[in-house]
N, C-alpha and C positions, 0 to 999 in steps of 0.2 A: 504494500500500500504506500502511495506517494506521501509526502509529507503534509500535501494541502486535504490527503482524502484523510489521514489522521488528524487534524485538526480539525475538520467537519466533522469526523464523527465523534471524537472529544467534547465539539461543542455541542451537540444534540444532548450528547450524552448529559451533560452540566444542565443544558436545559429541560432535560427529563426531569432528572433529580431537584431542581430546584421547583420547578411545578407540582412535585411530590410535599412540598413545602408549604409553597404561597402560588397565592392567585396570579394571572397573565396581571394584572394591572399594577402588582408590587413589584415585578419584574424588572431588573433593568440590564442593560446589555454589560453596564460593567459586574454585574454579578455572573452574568453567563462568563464573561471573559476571563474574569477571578479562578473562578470556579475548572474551568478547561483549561487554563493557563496559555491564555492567548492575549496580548494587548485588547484595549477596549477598537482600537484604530483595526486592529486585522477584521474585527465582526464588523465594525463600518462597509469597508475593503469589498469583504467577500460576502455581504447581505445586505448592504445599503441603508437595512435601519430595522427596527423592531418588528415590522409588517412583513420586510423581505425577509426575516430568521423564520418566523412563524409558519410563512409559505415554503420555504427550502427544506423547513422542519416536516413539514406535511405532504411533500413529494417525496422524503427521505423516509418518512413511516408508510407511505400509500406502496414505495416502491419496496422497502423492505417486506412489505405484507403479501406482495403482489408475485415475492419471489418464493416466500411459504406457501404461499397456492399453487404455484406452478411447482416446486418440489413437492406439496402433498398430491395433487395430480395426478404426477408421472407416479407417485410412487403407488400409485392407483391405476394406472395405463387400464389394466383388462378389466376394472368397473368401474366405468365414468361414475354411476349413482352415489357408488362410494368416495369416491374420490370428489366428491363436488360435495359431498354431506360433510366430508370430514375435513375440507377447506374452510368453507363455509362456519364450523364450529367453532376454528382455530381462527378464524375472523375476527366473529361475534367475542368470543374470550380474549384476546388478542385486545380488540378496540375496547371492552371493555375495561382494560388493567393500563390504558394509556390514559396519565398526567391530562394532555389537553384535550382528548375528546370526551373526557371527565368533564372538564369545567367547560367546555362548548354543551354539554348534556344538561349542565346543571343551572345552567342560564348567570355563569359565574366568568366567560368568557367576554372580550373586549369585542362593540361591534366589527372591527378588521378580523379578528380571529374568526369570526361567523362569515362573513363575507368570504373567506377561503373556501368553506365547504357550501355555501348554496347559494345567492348572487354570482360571483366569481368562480364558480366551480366548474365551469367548463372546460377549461385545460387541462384540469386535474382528473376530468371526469372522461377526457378523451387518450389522457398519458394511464388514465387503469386500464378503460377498457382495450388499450389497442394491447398494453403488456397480459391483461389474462386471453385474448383472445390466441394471440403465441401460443403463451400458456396450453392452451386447448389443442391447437393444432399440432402441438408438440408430443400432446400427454396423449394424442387420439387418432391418430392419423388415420384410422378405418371410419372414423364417423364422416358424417356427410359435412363438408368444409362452408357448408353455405350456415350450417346451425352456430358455426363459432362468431362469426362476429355479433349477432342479435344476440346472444345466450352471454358475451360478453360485456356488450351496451348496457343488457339486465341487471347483471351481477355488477358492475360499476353501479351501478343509480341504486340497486338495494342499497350496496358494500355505504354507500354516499348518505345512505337513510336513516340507516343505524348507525353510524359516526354521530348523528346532529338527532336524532329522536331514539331512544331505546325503544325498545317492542315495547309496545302495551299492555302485554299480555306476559305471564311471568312462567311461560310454559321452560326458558331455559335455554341456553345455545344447544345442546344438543337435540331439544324437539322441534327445532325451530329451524338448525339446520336441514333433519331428515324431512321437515316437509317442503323445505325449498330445494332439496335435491328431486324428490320426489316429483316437483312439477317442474325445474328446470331440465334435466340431464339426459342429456342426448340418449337416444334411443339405438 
């Protein structure tokens, strides 16, 4: 790993932990920078301000997530069902044990932090679904290639739902997976 991809991910890391802490609004860049042992000028530099860490932070969790799906996937290749249930679960649990879509949940998040995932979430929502549709093509190569990009469109816009609204309904990530496996997974 390069020196600049270790200091990004040093600085997520700082900023996990410190939102394990306090709220986005106590937040300030020189604690992130403290904390990862980076000048407060490098987080300047390389995110241009508190909005730009937030978003870099949240292509860096959508991508890390995106890369769990696509390894739980393959590692499902001969049952898509399962393999899309038990992404799907590792999501839900996944997004529910993260700092900031905690407090985006909790209505404890800054309006820029909200504007990431639903005004503004169009880039975000077309860099998931183009990476799980891979995903798919990869983990499936016998399924019908037309079903990946819509079944990924999908699963972006749920993945996008339960980030900013928990289910309603307290049936659990793993009931909640197997019934969106159940209606999504290619045939």
């Amino acid at each position: 790993m390069s020196g600049a991809a270790e200091r990004r991910t040093a600085v997520f890391a700082a900023l996990r932990s410190l939102l394990l802490e306090r709220p986005w609004g106590d937040l300030t860049l020189e604690a992130v920078a403290r904390d990862a042992g980076v000048s407060r000028q490098t987080l300047y530099n390389a995110f241009g301000s508190r909005s730009g860490l937030a978003q870099a932070y949240t292509v860096h969790l959508a991508d890390a997530l995106c890369a769990l799906i696509a390894e739980t996937l393959t590692t499902h290749a001969d049952d898509p069902r399962r393999g899309l249930e038990e992404a799907l679960r590792m999501f839900l649990e996944t997004a529910a044990e993260d700092p900031l879509i905690a407090r985006v949940r909790a209505g404890e998040a800054h309006h820029d932090l909200v504007r990431i995932v639903t005004t503004d979430a169009g880039p975000l929502l077309v860099r998931v679904a183009g990476l799980l549709e891979e995903a798919a093509r990869v983990a499936w190569p016998g399924t019908d290639p037309a079903h990946h990009a819509p079944l990924a469109r999908t699963l972006a816009r749920l993945a996008l739902s339960y980030v900013t609204t928990p289910p309603e309904y307290d049936d659990g990530p793993a009931t909640i997976a197997a019934d969106l496996a159940d209606l999504l997974a290619p045939r």
